[in-house]
C-alpha positions in Angstrom: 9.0 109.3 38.3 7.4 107.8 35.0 7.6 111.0 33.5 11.0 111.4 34.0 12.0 108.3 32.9 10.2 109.4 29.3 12.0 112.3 29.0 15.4 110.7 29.7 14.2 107.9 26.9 13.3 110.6 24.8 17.0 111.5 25.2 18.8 109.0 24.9 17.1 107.3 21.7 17.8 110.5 19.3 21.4 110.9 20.2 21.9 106.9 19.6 20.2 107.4 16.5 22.5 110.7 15.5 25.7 109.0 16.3 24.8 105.9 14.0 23.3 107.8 10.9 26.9 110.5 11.0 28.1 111.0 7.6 31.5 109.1 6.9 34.3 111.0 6.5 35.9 109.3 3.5 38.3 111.7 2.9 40.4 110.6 5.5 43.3 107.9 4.9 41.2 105.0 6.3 43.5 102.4 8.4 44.9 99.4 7.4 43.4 95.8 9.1 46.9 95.4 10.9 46.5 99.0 12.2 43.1 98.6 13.7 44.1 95.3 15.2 46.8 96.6 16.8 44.5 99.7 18.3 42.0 97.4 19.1 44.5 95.3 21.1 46.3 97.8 22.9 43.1 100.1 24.0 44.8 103.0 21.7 41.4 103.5 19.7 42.2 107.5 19.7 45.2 106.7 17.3 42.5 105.8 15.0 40.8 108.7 12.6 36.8 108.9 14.0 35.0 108.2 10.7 32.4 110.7 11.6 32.7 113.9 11.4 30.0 115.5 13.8 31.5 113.9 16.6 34.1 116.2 18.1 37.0 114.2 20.4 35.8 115.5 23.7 32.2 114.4 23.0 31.6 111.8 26.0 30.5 108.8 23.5 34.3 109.4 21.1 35.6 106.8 22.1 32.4 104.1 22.2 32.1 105.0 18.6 35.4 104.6 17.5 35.1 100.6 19.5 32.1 100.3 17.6 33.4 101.2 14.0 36.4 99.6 13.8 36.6 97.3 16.7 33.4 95.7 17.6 33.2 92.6 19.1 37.2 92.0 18.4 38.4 93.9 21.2 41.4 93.2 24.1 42.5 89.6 23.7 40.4 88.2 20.8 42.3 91.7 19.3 45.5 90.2 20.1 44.8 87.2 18.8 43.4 87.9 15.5 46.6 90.4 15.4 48.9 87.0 15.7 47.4 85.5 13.0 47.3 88.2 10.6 51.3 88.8 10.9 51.8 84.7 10.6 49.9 84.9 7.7 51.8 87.7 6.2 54.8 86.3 7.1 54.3 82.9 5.7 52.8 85.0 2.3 55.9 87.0 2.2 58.1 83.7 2.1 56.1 81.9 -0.5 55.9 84.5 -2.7 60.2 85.2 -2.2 60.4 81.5 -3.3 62.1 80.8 -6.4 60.2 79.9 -9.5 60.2 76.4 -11.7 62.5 77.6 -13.8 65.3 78.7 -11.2 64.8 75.2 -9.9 65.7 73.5 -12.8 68.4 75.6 -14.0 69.9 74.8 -10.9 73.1 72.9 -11.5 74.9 69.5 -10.2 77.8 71.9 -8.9 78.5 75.4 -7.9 81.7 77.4 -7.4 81.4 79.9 -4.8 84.4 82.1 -4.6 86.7 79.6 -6.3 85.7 76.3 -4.5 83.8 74.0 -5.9 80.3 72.1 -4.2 78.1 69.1 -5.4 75.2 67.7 -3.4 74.8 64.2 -2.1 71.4 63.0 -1.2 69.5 59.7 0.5 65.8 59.5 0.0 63.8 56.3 2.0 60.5 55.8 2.8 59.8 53.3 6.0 58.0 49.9 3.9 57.1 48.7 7.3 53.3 48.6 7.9 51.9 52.1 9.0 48.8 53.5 10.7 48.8 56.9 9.0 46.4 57.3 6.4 49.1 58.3 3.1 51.7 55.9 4.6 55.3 56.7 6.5 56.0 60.2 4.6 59.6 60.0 2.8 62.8 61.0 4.5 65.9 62.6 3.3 69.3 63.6 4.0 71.0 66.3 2.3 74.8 66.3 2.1 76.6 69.5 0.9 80.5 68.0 -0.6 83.6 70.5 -0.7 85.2 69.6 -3.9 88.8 70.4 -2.9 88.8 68.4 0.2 89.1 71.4 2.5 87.6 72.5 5.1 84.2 73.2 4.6 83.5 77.6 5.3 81.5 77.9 8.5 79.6 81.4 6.4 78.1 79.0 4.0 74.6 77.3 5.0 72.2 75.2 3.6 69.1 77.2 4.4 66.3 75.3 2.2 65.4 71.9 0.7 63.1 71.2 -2.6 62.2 67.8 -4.1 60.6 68.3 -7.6 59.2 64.5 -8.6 59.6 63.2 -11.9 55.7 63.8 -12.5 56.2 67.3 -11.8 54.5 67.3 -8.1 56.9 69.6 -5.6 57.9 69.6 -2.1 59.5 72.5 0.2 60.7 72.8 3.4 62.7 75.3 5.2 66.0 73.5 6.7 66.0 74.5 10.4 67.9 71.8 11.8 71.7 72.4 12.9 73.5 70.9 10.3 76.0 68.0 11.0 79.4 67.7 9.8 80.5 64.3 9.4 83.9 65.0 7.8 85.7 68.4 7.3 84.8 69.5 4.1 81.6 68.4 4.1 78.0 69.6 6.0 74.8 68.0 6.1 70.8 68.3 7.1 67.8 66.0 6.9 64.2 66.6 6.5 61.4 64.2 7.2 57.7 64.4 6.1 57.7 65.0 2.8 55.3 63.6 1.0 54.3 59.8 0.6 55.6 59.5 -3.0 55.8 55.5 -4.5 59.1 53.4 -3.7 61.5 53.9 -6.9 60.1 56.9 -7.8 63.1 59.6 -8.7 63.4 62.7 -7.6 65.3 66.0 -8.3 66.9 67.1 -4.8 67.3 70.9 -4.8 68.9 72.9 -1.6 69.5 76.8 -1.4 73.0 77.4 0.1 73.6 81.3 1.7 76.9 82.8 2.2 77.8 85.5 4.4 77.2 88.1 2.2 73.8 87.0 1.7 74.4 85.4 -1.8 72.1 82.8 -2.7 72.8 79.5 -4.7 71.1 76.9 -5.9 72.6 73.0 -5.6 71.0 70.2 -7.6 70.9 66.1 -7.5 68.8 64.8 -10.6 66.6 61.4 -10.4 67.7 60.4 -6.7 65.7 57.2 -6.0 63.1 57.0 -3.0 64.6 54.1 -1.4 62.7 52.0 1.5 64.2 50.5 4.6 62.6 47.3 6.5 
């Protein structure tokens, strides 16, 4: 038996050592990280390219090398998860960098006309100036408030889809506005965010919100120097 168990070492060791010394085959278009996850993931490692190219696809350890190349300890679930994260990333990427600049924020005006109506923007900042465990202090709250100049009925196409408060030091603050908006009179809609940042009582603020219609056109809304205010 001992001699047979040196020849099958004998083997096994040479063909390990072939498969990991293969020459790359870099002419192929290599896959993206997204790509492999998703291979990785759903046990589709054949939609891969092999990266090798003296290992044929009916060679019994194919697949094995693929796992190991791209995969390798990132495989099944873990592949899944890393998957998530990559596309929340992206996705969160994407929106930052399809935020307006500076500029487009201050340029933004104290009223808009959107196909012949006229808007301006209301706004209530407040901070809590009761006592407060968290370490920055209660965060400041505000209310946004979108005004139909005309008095008539405010359309139900247009939304308020984004809130920016630009201090008057220059420090800024964004938040998407995911809450359903209220109405509390006919021409007029309005949204709140809370936990922006823990700026000083007094301090004054540009309010900026990004109003969509229903052909997608974007505008921008602006209140200058709106105080943060403090309730007891």
């Amino acid at each position: 038996m001992k001699p047979t168990f040196l020849l099958t070492l004998a083997f096994v060791v040479p063909l390990g050592l072939a498969i990991l010394s293969h020459t790359p085959a870099h002419a192929q278009t290599q896959p993206n990280r997204e790509q492999v996850l998703q291979a990785c993931a759903g046990d589709q490692i054949r939609t891969l390219p092999m990266p090798f190219v003296d290992v044929a696809p009916e060679h019994w350890a194919y697949d094995i090398v693929l796992k190991m190349y791209y995969c390798g300890p990132v495989r099944g679930p873990l592949a899944a998860q890393e998957l998530r994260r990559l596309q929340n990333q992206s996705s969160q990427l994407g929106e930052i960098a399809a935020l307006p600049d500076a500029n487009t924020l201050s340029s933004a005006q104290e009223t808009v006309e959107i196909k012949g109506r006229q808007y301006r923007l209301e706004t209530y900042l407040w901070r809590d100036a009761m006592p407060s465990t968290m370490i920055d202090g209660n965060p400041t709250n505000t209310v946004v408030r979108v005004v139909a100049k005309d008095q008539q009925a405010f359309p139900v196409s247009l939304k308020l889809e984004r809130l920016w408060l630009v201090k008057n030091d220059g420090q800024m603050w964004t938040t998407t506005l995911d809450g359903e908006a209220q109405q509390p009179a006919g021409n007029q809609i309005e949204n709140s965010a809370t936990n922006a940042p823990s700026w000083e009582l007094g301090a004054l603020v540009d309010v900026v919100v990004k109003l969509v219609d229903g052909e997608n056109n974007t505008y921008f809304l602006k209140a200058t120097e709106q105080p943060i205010l403090h309730t007891d």
